[in-house]
C-alpha positions in Angstrom: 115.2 110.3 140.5 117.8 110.2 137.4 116.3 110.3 134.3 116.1 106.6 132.7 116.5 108.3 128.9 120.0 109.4 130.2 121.5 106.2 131.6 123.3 104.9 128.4 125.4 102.7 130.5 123.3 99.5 129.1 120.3 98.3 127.0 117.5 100.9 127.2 115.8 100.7 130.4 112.2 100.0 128.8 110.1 99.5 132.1 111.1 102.9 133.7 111.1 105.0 130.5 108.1 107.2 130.1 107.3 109.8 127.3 107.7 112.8 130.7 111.4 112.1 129.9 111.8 112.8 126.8 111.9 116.3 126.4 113.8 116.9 129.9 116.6 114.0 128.7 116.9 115.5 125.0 116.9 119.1 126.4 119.8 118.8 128.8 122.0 116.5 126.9 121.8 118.7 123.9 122.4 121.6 126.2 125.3 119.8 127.3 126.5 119.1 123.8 126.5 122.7 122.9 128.9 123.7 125.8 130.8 120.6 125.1 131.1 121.9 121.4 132.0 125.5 122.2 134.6 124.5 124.2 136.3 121.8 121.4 136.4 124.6 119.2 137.8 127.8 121.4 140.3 125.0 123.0 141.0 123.7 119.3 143.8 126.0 117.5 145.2 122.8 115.2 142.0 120.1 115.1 143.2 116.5 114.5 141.0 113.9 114.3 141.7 112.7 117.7 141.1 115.8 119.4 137.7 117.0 117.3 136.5 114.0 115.7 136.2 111.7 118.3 134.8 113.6 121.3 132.1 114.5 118.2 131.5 111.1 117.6 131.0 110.3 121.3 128.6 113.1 121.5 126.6 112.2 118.1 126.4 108.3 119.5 125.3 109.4 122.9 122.5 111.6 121.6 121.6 108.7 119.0 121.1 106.4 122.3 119.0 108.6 123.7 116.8 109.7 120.9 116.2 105.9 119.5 114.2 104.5 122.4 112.1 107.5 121.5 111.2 107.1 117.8 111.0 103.5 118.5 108.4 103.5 121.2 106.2 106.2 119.4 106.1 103.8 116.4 105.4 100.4 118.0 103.3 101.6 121.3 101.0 104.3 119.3 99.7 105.9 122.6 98.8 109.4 122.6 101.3 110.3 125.5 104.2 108.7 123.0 103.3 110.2 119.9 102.7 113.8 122.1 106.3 113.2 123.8 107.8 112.7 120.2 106.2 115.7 118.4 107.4 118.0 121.5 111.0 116.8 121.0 111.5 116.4 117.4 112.2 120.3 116.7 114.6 120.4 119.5 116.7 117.4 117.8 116.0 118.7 114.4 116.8 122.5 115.3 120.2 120.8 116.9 121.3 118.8 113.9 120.7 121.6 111.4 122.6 123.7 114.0 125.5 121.5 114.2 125.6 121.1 110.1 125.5 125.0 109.4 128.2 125.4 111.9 131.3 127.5 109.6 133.5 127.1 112.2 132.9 123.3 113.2 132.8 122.7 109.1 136.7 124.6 108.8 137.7 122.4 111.9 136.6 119.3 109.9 138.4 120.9 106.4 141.6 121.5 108.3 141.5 117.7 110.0 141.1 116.7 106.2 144.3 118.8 105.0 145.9 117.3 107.9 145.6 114.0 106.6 148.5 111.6 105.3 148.4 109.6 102.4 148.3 106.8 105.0 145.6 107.9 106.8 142.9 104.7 107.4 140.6 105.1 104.8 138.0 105.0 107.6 138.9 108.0 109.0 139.1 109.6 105.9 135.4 108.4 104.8 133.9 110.1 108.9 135.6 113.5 107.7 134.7 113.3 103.8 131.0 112.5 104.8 130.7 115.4 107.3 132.5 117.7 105.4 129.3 116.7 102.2 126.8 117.1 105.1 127.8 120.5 106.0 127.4 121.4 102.1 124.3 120.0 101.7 122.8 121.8 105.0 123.8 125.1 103.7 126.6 125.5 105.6 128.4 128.1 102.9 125.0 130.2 103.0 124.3 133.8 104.0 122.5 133.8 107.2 119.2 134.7 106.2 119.5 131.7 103.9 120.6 129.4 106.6 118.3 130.1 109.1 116.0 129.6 106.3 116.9 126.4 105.4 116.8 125.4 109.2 113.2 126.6 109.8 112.2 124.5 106.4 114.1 121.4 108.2 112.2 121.6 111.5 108.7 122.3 109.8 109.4 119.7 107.5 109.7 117.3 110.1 106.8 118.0 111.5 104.6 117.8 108.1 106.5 114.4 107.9 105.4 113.4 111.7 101.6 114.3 110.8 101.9 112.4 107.9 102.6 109.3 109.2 100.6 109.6 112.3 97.5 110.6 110.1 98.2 107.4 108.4 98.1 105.9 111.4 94.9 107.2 112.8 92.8 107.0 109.5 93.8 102.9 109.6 93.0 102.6 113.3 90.0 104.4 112.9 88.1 101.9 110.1 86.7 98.9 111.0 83.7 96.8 108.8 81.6 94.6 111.1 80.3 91.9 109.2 76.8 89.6 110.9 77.2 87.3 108.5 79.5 84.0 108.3 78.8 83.9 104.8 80.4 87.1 103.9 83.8 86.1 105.3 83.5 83.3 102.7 87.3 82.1 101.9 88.7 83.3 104.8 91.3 81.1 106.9 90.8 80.5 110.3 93.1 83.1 111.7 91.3 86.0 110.0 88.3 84.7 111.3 89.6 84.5 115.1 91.1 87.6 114.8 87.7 89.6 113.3 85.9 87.8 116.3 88.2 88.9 119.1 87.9 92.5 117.8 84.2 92.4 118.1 84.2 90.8 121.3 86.8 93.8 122.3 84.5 96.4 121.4 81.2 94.6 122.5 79.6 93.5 119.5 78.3 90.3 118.3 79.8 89.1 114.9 83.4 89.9 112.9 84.8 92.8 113.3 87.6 93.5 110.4 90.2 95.5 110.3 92.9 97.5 108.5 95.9 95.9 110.0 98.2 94.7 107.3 97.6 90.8 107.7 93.9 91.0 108.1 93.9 93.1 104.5 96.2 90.9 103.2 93.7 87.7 103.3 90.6 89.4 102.7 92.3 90.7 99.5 94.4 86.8 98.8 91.3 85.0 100.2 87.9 86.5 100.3 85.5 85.0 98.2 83.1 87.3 97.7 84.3 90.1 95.4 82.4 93.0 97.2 84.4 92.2 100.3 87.5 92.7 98.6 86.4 95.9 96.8 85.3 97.3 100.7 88.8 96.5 102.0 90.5 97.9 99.1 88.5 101.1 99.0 89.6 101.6 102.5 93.2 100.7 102.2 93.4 103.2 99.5 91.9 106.2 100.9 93.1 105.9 103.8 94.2 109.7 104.8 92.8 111.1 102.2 89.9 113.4 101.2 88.2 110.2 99.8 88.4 108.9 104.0 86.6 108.6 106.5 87.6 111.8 108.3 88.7 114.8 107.0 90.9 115.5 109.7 93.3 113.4 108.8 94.1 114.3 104.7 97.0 114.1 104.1 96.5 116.1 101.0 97.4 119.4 102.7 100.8 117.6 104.2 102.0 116.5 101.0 101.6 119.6 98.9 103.7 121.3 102.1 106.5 118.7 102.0 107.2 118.6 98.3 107.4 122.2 98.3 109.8 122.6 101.3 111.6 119.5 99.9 112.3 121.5 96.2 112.6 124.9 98.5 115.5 123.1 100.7 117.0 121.9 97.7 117.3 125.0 95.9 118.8 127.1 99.2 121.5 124.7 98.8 122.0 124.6 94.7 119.7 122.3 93.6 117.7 122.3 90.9 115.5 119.9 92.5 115.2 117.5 95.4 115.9 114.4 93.3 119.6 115.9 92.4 119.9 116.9 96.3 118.7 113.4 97.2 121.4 112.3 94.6 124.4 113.6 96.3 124.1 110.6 99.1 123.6 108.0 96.7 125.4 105.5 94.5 123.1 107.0 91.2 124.7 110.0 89.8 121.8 111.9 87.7 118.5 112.2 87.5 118.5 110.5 84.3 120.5 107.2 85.2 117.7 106.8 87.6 114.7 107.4 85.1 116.5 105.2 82.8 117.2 102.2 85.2 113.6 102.4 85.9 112.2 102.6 82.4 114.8 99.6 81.2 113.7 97.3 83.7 109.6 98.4 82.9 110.9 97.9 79.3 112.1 94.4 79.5 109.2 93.4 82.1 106.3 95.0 80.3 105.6 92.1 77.8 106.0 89.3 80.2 103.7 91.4 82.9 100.6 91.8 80.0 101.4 87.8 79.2 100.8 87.0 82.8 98.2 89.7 82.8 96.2 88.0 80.4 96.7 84.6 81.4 95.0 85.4 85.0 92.1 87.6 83.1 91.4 84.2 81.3 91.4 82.0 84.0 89.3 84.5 86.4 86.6 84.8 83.2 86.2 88.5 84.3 87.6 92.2 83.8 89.9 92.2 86.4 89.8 95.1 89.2 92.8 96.2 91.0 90.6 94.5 94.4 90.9 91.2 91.9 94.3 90.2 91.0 95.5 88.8 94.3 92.8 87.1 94.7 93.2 85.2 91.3 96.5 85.0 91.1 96.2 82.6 94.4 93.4 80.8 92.9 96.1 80.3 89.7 98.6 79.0 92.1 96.5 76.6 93.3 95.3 74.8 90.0 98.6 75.2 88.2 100.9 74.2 90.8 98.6 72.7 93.1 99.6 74.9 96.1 98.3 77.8 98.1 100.2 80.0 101.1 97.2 79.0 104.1 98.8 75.3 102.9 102.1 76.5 103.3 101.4 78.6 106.4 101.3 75.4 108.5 104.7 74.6 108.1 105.9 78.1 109.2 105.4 78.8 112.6 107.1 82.0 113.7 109.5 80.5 116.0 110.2 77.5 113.8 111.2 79.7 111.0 113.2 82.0 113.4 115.4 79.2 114.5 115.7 78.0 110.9 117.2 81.9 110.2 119.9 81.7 112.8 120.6 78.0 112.0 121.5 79.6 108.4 123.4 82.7 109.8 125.9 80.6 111.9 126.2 78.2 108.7 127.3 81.1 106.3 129.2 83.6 109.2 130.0 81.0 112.2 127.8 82.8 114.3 125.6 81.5 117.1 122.5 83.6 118.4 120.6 82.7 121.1 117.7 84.6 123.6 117.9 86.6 126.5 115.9 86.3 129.4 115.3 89.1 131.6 115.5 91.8 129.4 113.2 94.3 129.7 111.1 95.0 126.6 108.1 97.4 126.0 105.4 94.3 125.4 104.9 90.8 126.3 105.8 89.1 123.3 109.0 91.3 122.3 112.3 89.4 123.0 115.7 89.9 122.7 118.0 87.7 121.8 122.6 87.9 121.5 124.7 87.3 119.1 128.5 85.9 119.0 131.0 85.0 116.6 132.9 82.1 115.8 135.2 82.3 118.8 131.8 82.8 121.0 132.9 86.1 122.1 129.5 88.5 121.6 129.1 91.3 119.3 125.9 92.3 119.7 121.9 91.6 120.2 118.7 92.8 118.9 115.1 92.9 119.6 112.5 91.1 117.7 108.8 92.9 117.9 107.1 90.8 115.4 103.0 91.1 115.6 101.0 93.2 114.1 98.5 95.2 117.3 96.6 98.1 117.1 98.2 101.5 117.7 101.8 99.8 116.0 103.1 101.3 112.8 102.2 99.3 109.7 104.8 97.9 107.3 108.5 95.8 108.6 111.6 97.5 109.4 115.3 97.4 111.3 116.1 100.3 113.3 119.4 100.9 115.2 119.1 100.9 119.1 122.7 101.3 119.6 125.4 101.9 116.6 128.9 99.8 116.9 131.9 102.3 118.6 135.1 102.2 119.4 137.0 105.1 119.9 138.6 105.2 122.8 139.7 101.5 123.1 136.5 100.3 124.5 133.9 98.9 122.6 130.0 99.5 122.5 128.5 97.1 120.8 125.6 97.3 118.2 121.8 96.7 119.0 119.0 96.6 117.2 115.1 96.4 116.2 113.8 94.0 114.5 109.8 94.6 113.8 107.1 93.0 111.5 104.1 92.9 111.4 102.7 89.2 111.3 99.3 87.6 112.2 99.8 86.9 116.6 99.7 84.2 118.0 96.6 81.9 117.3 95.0 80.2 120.2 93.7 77.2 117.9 97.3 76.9 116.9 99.0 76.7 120.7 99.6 80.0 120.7 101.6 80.0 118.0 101.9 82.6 115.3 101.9 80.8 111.5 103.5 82.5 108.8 103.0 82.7 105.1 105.9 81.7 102.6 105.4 85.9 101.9 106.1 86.4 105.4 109.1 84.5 105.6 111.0 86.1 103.6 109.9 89.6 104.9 111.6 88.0 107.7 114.5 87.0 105.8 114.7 90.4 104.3 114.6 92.2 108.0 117.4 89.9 109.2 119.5 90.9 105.9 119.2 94.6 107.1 120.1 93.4 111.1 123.3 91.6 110.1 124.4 94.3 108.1 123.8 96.2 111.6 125.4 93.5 113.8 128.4 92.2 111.9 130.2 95.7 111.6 134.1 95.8 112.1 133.9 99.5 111.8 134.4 101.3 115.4 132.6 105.4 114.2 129.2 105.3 115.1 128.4 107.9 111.9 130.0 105.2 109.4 129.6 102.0 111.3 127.0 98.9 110.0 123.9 100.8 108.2 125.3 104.3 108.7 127.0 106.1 105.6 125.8 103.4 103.3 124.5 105.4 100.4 120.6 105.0 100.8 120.3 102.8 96.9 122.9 100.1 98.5 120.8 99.6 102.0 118.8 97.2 100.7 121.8 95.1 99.3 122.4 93.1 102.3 118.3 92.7 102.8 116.9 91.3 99.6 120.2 89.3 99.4 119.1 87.0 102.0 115.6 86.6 100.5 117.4 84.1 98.2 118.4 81.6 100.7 113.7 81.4 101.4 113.5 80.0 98.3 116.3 77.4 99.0 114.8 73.8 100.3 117.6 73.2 102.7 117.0 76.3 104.5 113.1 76.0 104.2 113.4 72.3 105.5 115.1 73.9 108.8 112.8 76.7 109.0 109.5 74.4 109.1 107.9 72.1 111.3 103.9 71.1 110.5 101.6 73.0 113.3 99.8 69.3 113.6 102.5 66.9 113.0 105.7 68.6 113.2 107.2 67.0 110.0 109.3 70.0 108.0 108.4 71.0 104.5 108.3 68.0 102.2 110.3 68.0 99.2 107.5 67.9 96.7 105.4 71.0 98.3 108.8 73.0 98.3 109.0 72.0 94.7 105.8 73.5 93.9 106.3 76.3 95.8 109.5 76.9 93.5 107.3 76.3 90.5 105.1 78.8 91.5 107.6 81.3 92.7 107.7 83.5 88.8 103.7 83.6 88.8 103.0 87.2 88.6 106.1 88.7 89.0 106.6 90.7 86.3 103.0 92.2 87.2 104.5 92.9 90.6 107.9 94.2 89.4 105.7 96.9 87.0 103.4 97.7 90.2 107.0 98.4 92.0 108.3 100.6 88.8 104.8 102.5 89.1 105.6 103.3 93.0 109.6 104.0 92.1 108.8 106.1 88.8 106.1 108.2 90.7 108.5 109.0 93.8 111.2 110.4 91.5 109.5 112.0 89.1 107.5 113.8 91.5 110.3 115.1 93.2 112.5 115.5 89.6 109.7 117.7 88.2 108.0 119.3 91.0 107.5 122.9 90.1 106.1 125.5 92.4 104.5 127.5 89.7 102.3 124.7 88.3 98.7 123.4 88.9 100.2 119.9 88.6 99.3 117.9 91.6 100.4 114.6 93.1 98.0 112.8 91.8 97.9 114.3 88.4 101.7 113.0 88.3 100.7 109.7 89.2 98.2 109.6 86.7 100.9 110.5 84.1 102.9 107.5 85.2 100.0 105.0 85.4 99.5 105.6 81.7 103.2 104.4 81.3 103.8 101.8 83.4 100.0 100.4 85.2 98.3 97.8 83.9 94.9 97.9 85.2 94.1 101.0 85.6 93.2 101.7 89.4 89.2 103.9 90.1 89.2 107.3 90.8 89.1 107.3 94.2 92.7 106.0 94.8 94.7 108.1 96.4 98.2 105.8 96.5 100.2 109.1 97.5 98.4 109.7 101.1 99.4 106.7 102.4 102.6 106.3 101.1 104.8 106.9 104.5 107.4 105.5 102.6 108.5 108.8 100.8 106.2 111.5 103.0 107.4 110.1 106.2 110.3 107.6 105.7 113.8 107.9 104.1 112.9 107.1 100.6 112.1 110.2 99.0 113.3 110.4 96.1 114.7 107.1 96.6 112.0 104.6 96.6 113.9 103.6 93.6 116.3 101.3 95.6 114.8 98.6 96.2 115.0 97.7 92.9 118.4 99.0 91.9 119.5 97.2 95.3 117.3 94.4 93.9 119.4 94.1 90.8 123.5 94.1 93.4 121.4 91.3 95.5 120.5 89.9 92.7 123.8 89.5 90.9 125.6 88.4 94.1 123.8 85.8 95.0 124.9 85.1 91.6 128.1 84.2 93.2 126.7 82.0 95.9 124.9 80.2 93.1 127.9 79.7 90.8 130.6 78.6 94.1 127.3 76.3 96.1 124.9 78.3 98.0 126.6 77.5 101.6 130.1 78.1 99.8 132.0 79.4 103.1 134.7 81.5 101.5 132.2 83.4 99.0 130.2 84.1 102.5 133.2 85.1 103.6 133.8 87.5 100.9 130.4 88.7 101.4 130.9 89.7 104.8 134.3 91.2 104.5 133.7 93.3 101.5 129.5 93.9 102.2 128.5 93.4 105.4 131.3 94.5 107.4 132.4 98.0 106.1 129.5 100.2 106.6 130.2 103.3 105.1 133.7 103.0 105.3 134.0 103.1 101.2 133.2 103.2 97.8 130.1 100.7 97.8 130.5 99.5 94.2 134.5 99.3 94.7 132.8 97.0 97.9 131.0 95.1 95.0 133.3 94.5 92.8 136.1 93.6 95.2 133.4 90.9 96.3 131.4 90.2 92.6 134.8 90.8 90.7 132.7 93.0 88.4 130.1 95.7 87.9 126.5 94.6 88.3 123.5 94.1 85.5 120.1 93.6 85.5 120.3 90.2 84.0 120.6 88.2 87.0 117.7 90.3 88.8 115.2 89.5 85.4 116.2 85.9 85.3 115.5 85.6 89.3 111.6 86.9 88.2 111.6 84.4 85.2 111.3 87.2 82.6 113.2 87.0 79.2 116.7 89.0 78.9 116.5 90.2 75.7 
């Protein structure tokens, strides 16, 4: 029987793939690839871009088919087979990669393509050569061989730490539950928490609630819970999750970090580095270590005062020292008495498919394109669809899945992921597919099945689909440059946070609601107070985002092997800057955060607010020309969405914005002061 993995020829074939083949699929086709690239360079005396580049790009998309089923089941399926499948073929793909970057030979090939160039060259083209010929650099291509090999053995152990990490994370959460006997505990608490509490006791045979530490049940103990020892429970268990302060030391992370950090500043210093913030650098729009800090501590400047006004303003109204298990709690209470609005009210005007059709009605009003479900598609669960997308001439350019409710065993958090990247290099085009995965309350059986979302979790939703049509809506035909790929890792979330303006605009949120009970869409004067509401506490949240931002690059800026200086001593140091309540002794922030242990943002956790401040300022634009303006869209699209990594990102942004960005726009939108 052919192995499912290898059959690239459609969509992945999810009801046939199993984690037993995954490491035969991976192990022959990189096999493959190696003949494949022996024989490119022995057969390759004068290397054009034709004749290298392309058959490299084929080989890079096919493995990246391959591979991305993979990742993607391990995170959203969370079975022990999965996970065990994933860990036994990550060194092979990271061994391969770091094999193909150190390559001298394969990196002269690419330098002589580059000489070859003319002035006319497409500046596409030139960008695929320009960022392999950086990637060789920064994998130590130009290294003796005891230094390379070196450098490899740090990138496959590294992603292993990185693997344990985030499953450890993963365990520790699954792991804690707090059964609660009595109704009077789970005082506060809307009727989805309390079905969802109930359904896990019943599941594990017990009488009761049973809560849990899946992101929406934390979310409305900590919004909605009256009683304040609850909260503190929840909280205490959020925050020590895979740490020494858990519930099972075999899963602190505390060993894990100490190891990545050091083989992160290690890496960086095999390849010239004086640090793993300056390597992380060399990708991103930023250009020192400095501009970075300073970004940061200019936006904490200007937001400080306005944080400790709203600061006080909630510790008056609770009538209490607040605790860090406190403030979301009051600051819903706040809502509700000064703009006479809560988000269980709003919740049932959002219900998931309601808001969903609201999103597309919006993307074929700014980009004239129509997207519409599949049937028939095979998925790995019940409630994951799949749905195409066309353009204005209703010729299709691509689809997506959409995995959107949180279950047990599925990573935490929201995210896009590429299932297939856009290509064309041979005159046939493979078009781009995607992920599309939240984490939002399932569907409620008091509600018709139906899954109800917050005004919060819209614009998560929002903010995913930003990242999928900067996926989808590509013109660029090399996979390595094409939609996400090659955009420097501080201009990602651009495209993302930009289309969180448009929930906060009442002719979008009017077709993205329908009342669960009577169908009406959001009235007018609950939108309005909803807007009203929209600056309470966010200069609190903006300094809780500098705190997570300042601590990820710092820790990587600073980090020196010779010191006693821990993680958490670090984060201490920038708490006293930047935190306004300070948080108990027991938190241990850094053990969870997958972000920058396990994700793509180390040392670069700083982007979402310097993308913050781009998305910002252009919707600036949209503002200024009418929010459904079609040529500024246009623009958008042409100069944003569309090139991938094709260029200069903030040549991109100014040929759109017709000027640099400042972070004026981005501390108006948060209703704090500019001067």
């Amino acid at each position: 029987m052919p192995n499912p993995l290898l059959d690239t020829s459609s969509l992945p074939r999810f009801g046939e793939i199993l984690p037993e083949h995954v490491a035969p699929a991976l192990s022959e086709l990189i096999a493959a690839h190696r003949e494949k690239l022996n024989e490119l360079l022995d057969n390759t005396d004068d290397p054009t871009f034709e004749s290298l580049v392309v058959p490299l790009e084929e080989m890079d998309h096919k493995l990246s088919r391959v591979w991305s089923p993979v990742s993607h089941l391990q995170g959203v399926l969370g079975s022990p087979e999965w996970r065990d499948a994933y860990n036994e073929a990550l060194p092979l793909l990271t061994e391969y990669g770091t094999e193909l970057s150190q390559n001298s030979r394969l990196q002269n090939a690419y330098a002589a393509v580059a000489k070859g160039f003319e002035s006319s060259v497409d500046p596409a083209k030139k960008s695929v050569v320009e960022h392999a010929l950086r990637d060789f650099h920064l994998a130590g291509v130009d290294l003796p061989e005891t230094d390379k090999a070196r450098f490899k053995a740090i990138m496959q152990q590294l992603a292993r730490t990185q693997a344990a990490f985030e499953h450890n994370v993963q365990d520790a959460s699954d792991a804690w539950s707090l059964h609660i006997e009595d109704e009077s505990d789970l005082e506060g608490l809307p009727a989805y928490a309390l079905q969802r509490a109930v359904a896990e006791a019943r599941k594990r045979d017990r009488q009761g609630w049973l809560l849990t530490l899946d992101y929406p049940t934390y979310d409305a103990v900590m919004r909605l819970a009256e009683k304040r020892s609850l909260r503190e429970t929840m909280y205490e268990a959020w925050v020590t999750r895979a740490s020494d302060k858990g519930a099972d030391p075999a899963w602190d992370n505390s060993d894990n970090i100490a190891e990545i950090l050091s083989l992160r500043h290690e890496a960086a210093n095999i390849v010239g580095f004086d640090n793993y913030a300056d390597y992380s650098l060399a990708t991103k729009m930023a250009d020192t270590t400095a501009e970075v800090i300073g970004f940061l501590r200019q936006l904490a400047s200007h937001s400080r005062r306005a944080a400790e006004k709203e600061l006080v303003e909630l510790t008056e109204f609770a009538g209490l020292t607040l605790a860090p298990w406190d403030t979301a709690f009051w600051l819903e209470k706040l809502k509700q008495k000064k703009f006479s609005i809560s988000n269980e009210e709003l919740r049932r005007f959002f219900p998931a498919q309601t808001v969903i059709d609201g999103l597309f009605s919006l993307a074929e009003r700014l980009y004239g394109v129509t997207l519409e479900r599949e049937e028939g598609i095979p998925t790995w669960q019940k409630d994951v669809h799949y749905y195409s997308i066309r353009d204005e001439q209703s010729v299709l350019i691509g689809g997506f899945y959409t995995d959107l409710f949180a279950r047990s065993g599925k990573r935490s958090g929201a995210w896009v992921d590429d299932c297939v990247n856009r290509k064309n290099l041979t005159g046939q085009t493979i078009l781009p597919v995607g992920y599309l995965v939240c984490n939002f309350p399932p569907p409620d059986e008091r509600n018709d099945k139906r899954s109800l979302l917050t005004h919060d979790s819209v614009v998560t939703l929002f903010h995913e689909f930003g990242h999928m049509l900067h996926h989808l809506l590509t013109r660029i035909d090399y996979p390595s440059i094409a939609g996400i790929n090659g955009v420097p890792w501080d201009a990602v979330e651009l495209p993302s946070q930009f289309m969180e303006n448009f929930a906060w605009n009442y002719e979008v949120l009017e077709q993205c609601s329908a009342h669960a009970e009577t169908g009406e869409p959001l009235p007018l004067h609950l939108f309005e107070k909803l807007d009203d509401s929209r600056h309470a506490g966010a200069a609190i949240a903006m300094m809780r985002q500098l705190e997570f931002g300042l601590f990820d690059f710092r820790l990587h800026a600073e980090y020196d092997p010779s010191a006693d200086k821990t993680a958490l001593d670090l984060l201490a140091d920038v708490r006293t800057e930047v935190a306004l309540i300070p948080p108990p002794d027991y938190n241990r922030l850094p053990h969870s955060f997958s972000h920058i242990f396990a994700g793509g943002y180390a040392a670069g956790y700083y982007s979402y607010k310097w993308a913050e401040v781009l998305a910002a300022d252009a919707f600036g634009a949209f503002e200024k020309a009418g929010v459904f303006d079609a040529d500024t869209a246009q623009r958008f699209r042409s100069e944003i969405l569309e090139v991938g990594g094709s260029c200069d990102i903030m040549k991109a942004y100014v040929a759109f914005r017709g000027r640099r960005p400042n972070i004026d726009a981005l501390l108006r939108q948060c209703g704090i002061a500019t001067e």
